[in-house]
C-alpha positions as CSV (number, residue, x, y, z in Angstrom):
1,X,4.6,40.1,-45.2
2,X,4.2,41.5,-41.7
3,X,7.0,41.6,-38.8
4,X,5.6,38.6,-36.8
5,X,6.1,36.6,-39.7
6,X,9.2,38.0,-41.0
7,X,10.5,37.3,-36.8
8,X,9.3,33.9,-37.5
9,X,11.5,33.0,-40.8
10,X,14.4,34.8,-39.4
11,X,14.4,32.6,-36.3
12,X,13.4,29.3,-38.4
13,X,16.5,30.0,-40.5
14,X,18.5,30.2,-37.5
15,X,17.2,27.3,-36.2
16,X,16.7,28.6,-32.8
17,X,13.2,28.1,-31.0
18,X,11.3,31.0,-29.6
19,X,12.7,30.4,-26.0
20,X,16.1,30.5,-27.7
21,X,15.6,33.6,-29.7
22,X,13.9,35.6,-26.8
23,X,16.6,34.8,-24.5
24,X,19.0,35.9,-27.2
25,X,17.6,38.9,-27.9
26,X,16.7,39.7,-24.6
27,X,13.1,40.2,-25.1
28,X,10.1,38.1,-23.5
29,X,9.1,34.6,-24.9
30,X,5.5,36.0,-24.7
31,X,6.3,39.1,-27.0
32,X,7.9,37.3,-29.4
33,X,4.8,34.5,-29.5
34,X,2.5,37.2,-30.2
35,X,4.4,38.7,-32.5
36,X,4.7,35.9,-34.6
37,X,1.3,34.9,-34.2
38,X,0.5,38.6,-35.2
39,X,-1.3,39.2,-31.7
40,X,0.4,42.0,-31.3
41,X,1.2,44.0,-34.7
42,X,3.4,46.7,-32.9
43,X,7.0,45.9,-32.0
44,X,8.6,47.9,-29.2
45,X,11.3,50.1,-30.6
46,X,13.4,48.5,-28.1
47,X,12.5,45.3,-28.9
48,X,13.5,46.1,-32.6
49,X,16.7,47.3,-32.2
50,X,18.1,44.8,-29.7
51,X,16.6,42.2,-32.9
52,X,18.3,44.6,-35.5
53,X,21.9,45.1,-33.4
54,X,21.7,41.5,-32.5
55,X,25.5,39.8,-34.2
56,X,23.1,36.9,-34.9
57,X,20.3,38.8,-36.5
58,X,21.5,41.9,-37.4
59,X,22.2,40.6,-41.5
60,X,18.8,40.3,-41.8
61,X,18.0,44.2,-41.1
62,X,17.3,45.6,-44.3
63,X,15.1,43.2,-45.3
64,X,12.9,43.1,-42.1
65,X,12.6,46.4,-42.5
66,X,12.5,47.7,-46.0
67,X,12.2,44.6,-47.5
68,X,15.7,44.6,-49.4
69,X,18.9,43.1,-49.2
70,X,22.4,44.1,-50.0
71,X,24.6,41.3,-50.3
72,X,27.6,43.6,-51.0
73,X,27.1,44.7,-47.2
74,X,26.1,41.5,-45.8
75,X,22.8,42.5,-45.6
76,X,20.6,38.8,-46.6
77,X,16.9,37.7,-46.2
78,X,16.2,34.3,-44.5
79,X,14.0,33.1,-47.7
């Protein structure tokens, strides 16, 4: 699965829109589109880590990373 969509079923679960999540994050509503849309495969690594150190999103790291979970650390996937 690639980032954009992974992006996409972490915000879903959240039930935030993109608007929402961008704000949150701090990272442009454009980025995020075209990351979910997979126009643009690269994330910034600034735009990762304030996704990954986000309190909101930041349970969701190992998966949209390495594609695991630990529930023992409160690491989860959105799926």
């Amino acid at each position: 699965m690639e980032l954009g969509e992974k992006l996409k079923l972490m915000r879903t679960r959240e039930r935030m829109t993109q608007g929402e999540m961008a704000a949150e994050v701090e990272i442009s509503l454009s980025s995020l589109k075209n990351y979910e849309l997979g126009l643009r495969k690269e994330v910034s690594a600034l735009a990762l880590l304030k996704i990954t150190t986000h309190p909101r999103f930041k349970k969701y790291t190992l998966w949209l990373m390495c594609d695991e979970i630990a529930p023992e650390c409160g690491q989860v996937s959105p799926v």
